[in-house]
C-alpha positions in Angstrom: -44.1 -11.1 7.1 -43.3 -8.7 9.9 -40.0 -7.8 10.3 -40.3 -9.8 14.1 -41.4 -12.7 12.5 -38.5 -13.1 10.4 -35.7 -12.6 12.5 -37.9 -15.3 14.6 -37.6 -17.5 11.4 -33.7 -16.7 10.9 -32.8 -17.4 14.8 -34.8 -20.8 14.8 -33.0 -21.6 11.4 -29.5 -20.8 12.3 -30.2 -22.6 15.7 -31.5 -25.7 14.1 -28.4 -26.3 12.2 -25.9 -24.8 15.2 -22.5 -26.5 13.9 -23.2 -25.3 10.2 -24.0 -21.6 11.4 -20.8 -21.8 13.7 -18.3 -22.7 10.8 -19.8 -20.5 8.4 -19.3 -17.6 10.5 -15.7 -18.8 11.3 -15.2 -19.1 7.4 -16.5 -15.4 7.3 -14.8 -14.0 10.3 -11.2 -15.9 8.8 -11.8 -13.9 5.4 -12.2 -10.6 6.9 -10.0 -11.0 9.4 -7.1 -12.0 6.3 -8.4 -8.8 4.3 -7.9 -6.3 7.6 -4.3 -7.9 8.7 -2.9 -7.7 4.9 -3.5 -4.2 4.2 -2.6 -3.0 7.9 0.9 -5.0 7.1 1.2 -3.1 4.0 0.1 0.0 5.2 2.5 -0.2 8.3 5.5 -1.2 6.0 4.7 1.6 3.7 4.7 4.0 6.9 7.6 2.6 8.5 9.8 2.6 5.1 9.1 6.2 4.5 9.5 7.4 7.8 12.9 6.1 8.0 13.9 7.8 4.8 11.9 10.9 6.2 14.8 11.3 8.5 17.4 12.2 6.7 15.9 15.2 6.1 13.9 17.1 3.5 16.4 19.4 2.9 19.9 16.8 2.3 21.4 16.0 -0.3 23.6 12.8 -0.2 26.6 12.5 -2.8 27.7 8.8 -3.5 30.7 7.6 -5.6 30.1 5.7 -8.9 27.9 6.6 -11.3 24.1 4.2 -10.6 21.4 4.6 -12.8 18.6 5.2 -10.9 14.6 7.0 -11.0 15.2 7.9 -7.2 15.9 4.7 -5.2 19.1 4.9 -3.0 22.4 3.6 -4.6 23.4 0.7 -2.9 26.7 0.0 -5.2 29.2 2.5 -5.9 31.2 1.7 -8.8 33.2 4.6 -10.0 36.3 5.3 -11.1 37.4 7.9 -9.1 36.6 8.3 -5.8 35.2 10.9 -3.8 37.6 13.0 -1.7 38.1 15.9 1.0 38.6 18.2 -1.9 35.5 17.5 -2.9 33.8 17.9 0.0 35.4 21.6 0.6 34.9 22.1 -2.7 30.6 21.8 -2.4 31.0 23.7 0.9 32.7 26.6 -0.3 32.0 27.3 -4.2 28.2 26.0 -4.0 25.5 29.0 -3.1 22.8 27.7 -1.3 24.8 24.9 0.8 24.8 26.1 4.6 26.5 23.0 6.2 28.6 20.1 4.9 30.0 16.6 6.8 32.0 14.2 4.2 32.0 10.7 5.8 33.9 7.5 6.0 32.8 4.0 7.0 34.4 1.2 8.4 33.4 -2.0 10.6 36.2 -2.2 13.5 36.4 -4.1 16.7 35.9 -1.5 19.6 37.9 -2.7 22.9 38.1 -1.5 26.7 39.6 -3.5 29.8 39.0 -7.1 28.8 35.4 -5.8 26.7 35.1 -5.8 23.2 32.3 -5.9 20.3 32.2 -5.3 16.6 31.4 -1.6 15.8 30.3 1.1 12.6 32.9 3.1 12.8 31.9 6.7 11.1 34.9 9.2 10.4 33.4 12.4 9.8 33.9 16.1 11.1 31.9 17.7 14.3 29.3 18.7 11.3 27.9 15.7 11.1 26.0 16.2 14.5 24.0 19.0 13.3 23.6 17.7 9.8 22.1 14.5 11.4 19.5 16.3 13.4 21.8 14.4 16.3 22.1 15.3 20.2 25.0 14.9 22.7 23.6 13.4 26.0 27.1 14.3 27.8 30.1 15.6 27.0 31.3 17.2 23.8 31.1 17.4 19.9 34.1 16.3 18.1 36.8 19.1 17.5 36.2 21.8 14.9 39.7 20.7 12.9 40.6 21.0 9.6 39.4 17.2 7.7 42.8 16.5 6.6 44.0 16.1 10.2 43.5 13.3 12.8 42.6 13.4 16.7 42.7 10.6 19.4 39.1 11.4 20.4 35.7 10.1 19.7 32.1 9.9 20.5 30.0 6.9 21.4 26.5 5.6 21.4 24.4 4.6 24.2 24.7 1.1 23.6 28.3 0.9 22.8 29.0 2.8 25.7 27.0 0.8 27.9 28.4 -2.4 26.6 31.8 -1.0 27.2 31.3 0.8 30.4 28.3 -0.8 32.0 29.2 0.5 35.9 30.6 4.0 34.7 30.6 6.7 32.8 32.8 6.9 29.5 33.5 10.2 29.2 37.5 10.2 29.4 38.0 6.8 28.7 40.3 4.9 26.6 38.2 3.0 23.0 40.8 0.8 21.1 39.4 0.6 17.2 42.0 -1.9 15.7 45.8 -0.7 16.3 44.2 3.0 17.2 43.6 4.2 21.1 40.7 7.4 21.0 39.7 8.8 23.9 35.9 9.0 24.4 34.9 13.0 24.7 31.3 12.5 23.9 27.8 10.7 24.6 25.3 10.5 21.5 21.6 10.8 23.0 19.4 8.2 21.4 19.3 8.9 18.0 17.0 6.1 16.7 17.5 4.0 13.5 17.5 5.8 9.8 18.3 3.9 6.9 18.8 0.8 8.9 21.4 2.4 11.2 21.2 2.6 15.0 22.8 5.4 16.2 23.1 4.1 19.3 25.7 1.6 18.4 27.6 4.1 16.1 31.0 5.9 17.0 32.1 8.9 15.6 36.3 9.5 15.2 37.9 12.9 13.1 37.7 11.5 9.7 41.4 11.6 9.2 41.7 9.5 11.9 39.6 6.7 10.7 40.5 7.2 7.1 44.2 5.9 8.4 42.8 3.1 10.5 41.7 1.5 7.5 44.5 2.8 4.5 42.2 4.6 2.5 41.4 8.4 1.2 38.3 8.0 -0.5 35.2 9.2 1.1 32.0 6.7 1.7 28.9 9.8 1.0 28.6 13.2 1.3 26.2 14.9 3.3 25.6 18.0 2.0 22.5 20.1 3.4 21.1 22.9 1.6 19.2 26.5 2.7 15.9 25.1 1.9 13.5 22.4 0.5 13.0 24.8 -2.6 16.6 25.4 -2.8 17.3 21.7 -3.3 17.1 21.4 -6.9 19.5 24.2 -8.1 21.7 23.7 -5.6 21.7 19.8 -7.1 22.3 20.8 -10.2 25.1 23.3 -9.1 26.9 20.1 -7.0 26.6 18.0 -9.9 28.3 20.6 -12.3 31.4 21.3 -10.0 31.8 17.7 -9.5 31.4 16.9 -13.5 34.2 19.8 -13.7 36.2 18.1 -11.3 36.0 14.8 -12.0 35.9 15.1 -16.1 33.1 13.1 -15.8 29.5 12.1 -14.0 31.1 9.4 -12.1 28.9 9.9 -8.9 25.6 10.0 -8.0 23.7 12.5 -6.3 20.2 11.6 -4.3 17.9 13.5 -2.7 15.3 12.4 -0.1 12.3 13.7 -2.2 13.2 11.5 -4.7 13.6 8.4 -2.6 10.5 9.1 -1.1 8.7 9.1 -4.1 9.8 6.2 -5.5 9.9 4.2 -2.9 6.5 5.7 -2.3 5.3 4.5 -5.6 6.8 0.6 -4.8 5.2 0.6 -1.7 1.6 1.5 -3.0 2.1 -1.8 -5.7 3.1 -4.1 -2.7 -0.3 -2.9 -0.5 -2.0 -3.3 -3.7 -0.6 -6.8 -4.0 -1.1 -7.4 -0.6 -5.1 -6.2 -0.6 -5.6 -8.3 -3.7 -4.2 -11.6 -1.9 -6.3 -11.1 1.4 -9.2 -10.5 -1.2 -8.8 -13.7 -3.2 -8.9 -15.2 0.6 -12.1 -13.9 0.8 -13.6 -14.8 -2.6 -12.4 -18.4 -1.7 -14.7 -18.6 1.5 -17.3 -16.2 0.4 -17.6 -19.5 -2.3 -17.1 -21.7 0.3 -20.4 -20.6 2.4 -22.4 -20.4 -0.8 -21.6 -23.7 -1.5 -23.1 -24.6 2.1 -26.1 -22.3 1.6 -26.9 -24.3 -1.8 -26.7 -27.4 -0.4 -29.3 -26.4 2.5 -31.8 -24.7 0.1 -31.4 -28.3 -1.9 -31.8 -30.3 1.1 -35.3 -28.5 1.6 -36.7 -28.5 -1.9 -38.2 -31.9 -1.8 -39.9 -31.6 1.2 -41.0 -28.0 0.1 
């Protein structure tokens, strides 16, 4: 039979039997269309995951308080028994070769007010390091002021959407931000700064750390960013921050991760979900590859009598 001949045959076939060929094909085009939509959602999870860890940085270190036992993931529970402190931070700045910049940080949720407008807000106290550390821009304005960390300052710097939320018909540059019983003077504009870690920049502010370390009655610092000469530099320079600290401290009661090693373990959970994922969308498919069989068998039996 000629090649012509049979696709004659398989046209007037399939058209004989038109709602049959239609539903098979939908059966086949559902499966593959499960397999492709599966592994491009795990593939773009994977991607997205990794690229928001990618921004911190290949050559940061971040120091956490308590001690979590961990292959690489990021600690999300700090239980020590001491915490971190300024000290510390001065300490890793100073005494560690290898580390070029430092910004200790502090965290609180405040309500942010200005002339009858108010929202909640992530309030970070830090130093005017931070901005660089952070790969961050100033749209306007300028950086906070390069003070010692133990002292505080009536000043701050806000995100876009803060500030347009706050401002909406002006600019904020030299206005008034009340954070809780606090009044700090805007002196700064973040440019868009995108989300890392789950954190939008734009709807950060930035305050002296002193400053916000008072607005909420406590000492202890939240992490330490500590970033280091160079991506080949980061494991000595680990090991050196983890010795002073040990010395300080009296004991390994803080955690210290880096972003290679988030990266490759969340790397390596990420691969077993898109496996997971690919191995669900092709169960989908075994199901109505089985499911057109099943139709082709009963057609072929149909026939065989009158064969």
């Amino acid at each position: 039979m000629s090649p012509r001949d049979l696709l004659s045959l398989v046209g007037g076939a399939l058209g004989a039997h038109a709602v049959r060929t239609r539903l098979t094909l939908l059966a086949v085009a559902i499966g593959v269309a499960a397999v492709l939509v599966l592994i491009s959602l795990g593939h773009n999870a994977r991607t997205y995951v990794l690229e928001q860890f990618g921004g911190l940085g290949s050559n940061l270190l971040i120091v956490t308080p308590g001690k979590v036992e961990t292959s690489g993931g990021p600690p999300l529970v700090a239980s020590g028994t001491r915490e971190l402190t300024i000290e510390d931070a001065l300490a890793i700045r100073h005494q560690v070769p290898g580390v070029v910049d430092m910004a200790p940080v502090s965290v609180a949720a405040l309500e942010a007010r200005s002339r009858g407008r108010a929202r909640d807000a992530i309030v970070v106290g830090t130093t005017s390091r931070f901005v660089p550390v952070r790969n961050l821009v100033l749209a306007a304005g300028r950086n906070l002021p390069e003070i010692d960390p133990h002292d505080a300052a009536a000043v701050c710097l806000l995100g876009r959407k803060i500030a347009r939320e706050l401002f909406p018909d002006e600019s904020p540059l030299g206005k008034v931000v009340r954070l809780g019983d606090s009044r700090l003077r805007v002196i700064g504009l973040i440019a868009t700064g995108g989300t890392s870690l789950g954190v939008d920049f734009d709807e950060l502010i930035l305050a002296p750390l002193a400053s916000v370390q008072r607005m909420i009655n406590r000492e202890g610092l939240f992490r330490i960013l500590v970033q280091v000469r160079s991506f080949d530099a980061v494991p000595a320079v680990r090991e050196a921050v983890r010795t002073l600290l040990r010395r300080r401290h009296r004991q390994e009661d803080f955690t210290i991760v880096t972003q290679q090693a988030v990266m490759e373990s969340l790397g390596d959970i990420l691969g077993i979900l898109t496996a997971a994922l690919s191995a669900i969308a092709g169960i989908s498919l075994l199901v109505a590859g089985i499911g057109i069989m099943n139709v082709m068998l009963i057609s072929v039996a149909e026939r065989t009598p009158e064969i």
